[in-house]
C-alpha positions in Angstrom: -63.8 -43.8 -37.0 -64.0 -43.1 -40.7 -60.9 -43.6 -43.0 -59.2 -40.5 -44.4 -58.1 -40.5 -47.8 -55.3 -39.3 -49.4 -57.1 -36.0 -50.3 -58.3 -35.9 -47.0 -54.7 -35.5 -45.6 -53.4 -33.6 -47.7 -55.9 -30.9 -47.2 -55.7 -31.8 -43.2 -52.1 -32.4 -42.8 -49.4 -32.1 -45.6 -50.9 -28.5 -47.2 -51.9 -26.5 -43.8 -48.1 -27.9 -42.7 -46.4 -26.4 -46.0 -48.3 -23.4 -45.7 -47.3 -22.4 -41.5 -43.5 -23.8 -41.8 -42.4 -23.6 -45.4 -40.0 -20.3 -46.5 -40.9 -18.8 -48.8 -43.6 -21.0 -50.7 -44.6 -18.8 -53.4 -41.5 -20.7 -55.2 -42.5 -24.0 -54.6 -44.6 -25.5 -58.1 -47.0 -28.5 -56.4 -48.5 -31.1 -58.4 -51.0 -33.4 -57.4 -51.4 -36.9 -59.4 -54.6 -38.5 -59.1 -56.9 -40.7 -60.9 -58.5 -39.3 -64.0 -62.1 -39.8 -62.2 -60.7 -37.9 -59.6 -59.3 -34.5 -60.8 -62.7 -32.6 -60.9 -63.6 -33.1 -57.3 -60.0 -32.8 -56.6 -59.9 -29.4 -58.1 -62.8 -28.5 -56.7 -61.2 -29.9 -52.8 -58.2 -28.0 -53.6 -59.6 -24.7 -54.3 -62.4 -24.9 -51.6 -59.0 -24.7 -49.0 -57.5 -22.2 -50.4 -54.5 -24.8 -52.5 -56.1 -23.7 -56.1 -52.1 -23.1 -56.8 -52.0 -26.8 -56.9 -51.9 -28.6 -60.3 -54.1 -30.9 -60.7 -52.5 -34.5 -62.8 -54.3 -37.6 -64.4 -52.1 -40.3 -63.6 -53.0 -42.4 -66.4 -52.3 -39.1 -68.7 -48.8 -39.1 -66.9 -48.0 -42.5 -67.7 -50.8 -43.9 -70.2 -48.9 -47.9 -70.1 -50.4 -48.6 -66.6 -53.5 -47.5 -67.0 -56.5 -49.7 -65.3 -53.8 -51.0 -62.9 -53.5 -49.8 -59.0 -51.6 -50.2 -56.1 -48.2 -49.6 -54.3 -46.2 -50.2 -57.2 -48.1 -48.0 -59.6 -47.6 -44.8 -57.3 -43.7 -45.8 -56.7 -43.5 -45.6 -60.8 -45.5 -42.6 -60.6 -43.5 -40.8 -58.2 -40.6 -41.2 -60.7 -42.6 -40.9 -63.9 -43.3 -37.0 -62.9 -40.2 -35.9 -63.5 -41.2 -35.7 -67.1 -43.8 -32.3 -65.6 -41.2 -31.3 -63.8 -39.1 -28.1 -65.0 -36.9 -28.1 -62.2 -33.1 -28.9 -61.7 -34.4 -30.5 -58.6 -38.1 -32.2 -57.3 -39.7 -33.8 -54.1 -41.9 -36.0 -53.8 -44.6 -36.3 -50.6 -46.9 -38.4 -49.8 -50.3 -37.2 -48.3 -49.4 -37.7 -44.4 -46.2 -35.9 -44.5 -46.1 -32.9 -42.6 -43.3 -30.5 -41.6 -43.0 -29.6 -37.7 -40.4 -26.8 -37.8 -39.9 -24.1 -40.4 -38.0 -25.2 -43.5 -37.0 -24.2 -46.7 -34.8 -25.3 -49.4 -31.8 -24.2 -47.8 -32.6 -27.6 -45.7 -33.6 -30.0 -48.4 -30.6 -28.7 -50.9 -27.6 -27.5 -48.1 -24.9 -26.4 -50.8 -27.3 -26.6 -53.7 -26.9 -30.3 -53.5 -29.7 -32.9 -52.4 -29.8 -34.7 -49.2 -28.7 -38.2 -49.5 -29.8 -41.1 -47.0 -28.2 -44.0 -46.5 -29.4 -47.6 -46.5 -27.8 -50.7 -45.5 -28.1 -53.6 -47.8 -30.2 -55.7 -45.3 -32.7 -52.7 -44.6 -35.0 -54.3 -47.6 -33.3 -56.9 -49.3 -36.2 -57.3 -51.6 -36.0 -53.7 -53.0 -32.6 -54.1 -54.3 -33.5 -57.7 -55.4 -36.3 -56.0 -57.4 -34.5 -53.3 -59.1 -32.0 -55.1 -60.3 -34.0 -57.2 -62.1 -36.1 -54.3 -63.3 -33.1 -52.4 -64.5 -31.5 -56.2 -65.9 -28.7 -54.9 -63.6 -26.1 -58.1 -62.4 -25.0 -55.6 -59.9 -25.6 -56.6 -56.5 -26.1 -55.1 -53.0 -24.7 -57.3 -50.0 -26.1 -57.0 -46.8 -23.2 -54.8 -44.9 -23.4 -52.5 -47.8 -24.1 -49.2 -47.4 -26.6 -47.1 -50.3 -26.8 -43.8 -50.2 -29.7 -42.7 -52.1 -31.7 -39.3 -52.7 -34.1 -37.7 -50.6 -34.1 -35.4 -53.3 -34.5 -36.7 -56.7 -32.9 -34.9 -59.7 -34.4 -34.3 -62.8 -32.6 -34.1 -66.0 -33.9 -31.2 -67.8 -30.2 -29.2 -67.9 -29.5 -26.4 -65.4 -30.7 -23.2 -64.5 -34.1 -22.1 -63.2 -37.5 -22.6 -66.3 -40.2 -20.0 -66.3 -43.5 -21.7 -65.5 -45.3 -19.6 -67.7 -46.7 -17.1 -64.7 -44.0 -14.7 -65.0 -42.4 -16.0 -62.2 -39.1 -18.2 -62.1 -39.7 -21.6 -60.1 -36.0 -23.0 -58.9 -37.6 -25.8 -57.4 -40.7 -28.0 -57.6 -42.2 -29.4 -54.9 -44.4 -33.1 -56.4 
């Protein structure tokens, strides 16, 4: 068969998902990072199923230093460079081929108004925590029996409190 792209999913799987299981998606903000060649016939994808709600990001706009470079890495840093669009006390990130198979809201992703935290053992993927540290120029080590617990949910830091999006309408949480 023919390989699907990201777009492809998303319009397949991840959006038609969101839109039959989420609660109350009217306050869910989605933004969509793509290469800059892309956001045209992205928009154009986007509104063509009905997801024109869906803001549309150049990637090398959002972070301008890795521009011309690809890859896994580049859309890890992405992932975390979007919390500078994000007006949200709280963001997710998806990619493409996630879909949800039971109805959900935010009540599930933030029980108590806190984020879900997973845990990792140390030997899960050695090589991440070998990585960041010498990213972040960190001496701080993770041993094998340790247990991480890290966010399913990342926080952003723009303060507290729910940010007007500029549609009238107040946006709690954003949904990347």
């Amino acid at each position: 068969g023919t390989r699907q792209s990201d777009l492809d999913r998303f319009a397949e799987l991840l959006w038609p998902s969101f839109q039959h299981f989420w609660r109350a998606p009217e306050r869910l903000r989605w933004m969509l990072v793509c290469p800059a060649a892309d956001v045209g016939p992205v928009r154009e994808r986007l509104a063509a199923i009905g997801a024109g709600v869906v803001e549309v990001i150049d990637e090398d706009a959002l972070l301008p230093s890795l521009a011309g470079c690809n890859g896994w890495h580049k859309q890890q840093i992405l992932k975390l460079a979007a919390a500078r669009q994000v007006t949200t006390l709280h963001y997710l990130t998806l990619d493409a081929d996630v879909i949800l198979m039971r109805p959900a809201g935010l009540s599930d992703l933030l029980p108590d108004g806190q984020p879900l935290l997973g845990n990792r053992r140390g030997l899960d993927h050695p090589d991440w925590w070998a990585a960041s540290a010498k990213v972040l120029q960190s001496d701080i080590g993770v041993a094998d029996d340790d247990l991480v617990s890290l966010p399913m949910v990342a926080g952003a830091s723009h303060g507290s409190g729910d940010h007007p999006d500029g549609d009238g309408h107040e946006h709690p949480h954003g949904l990347v």
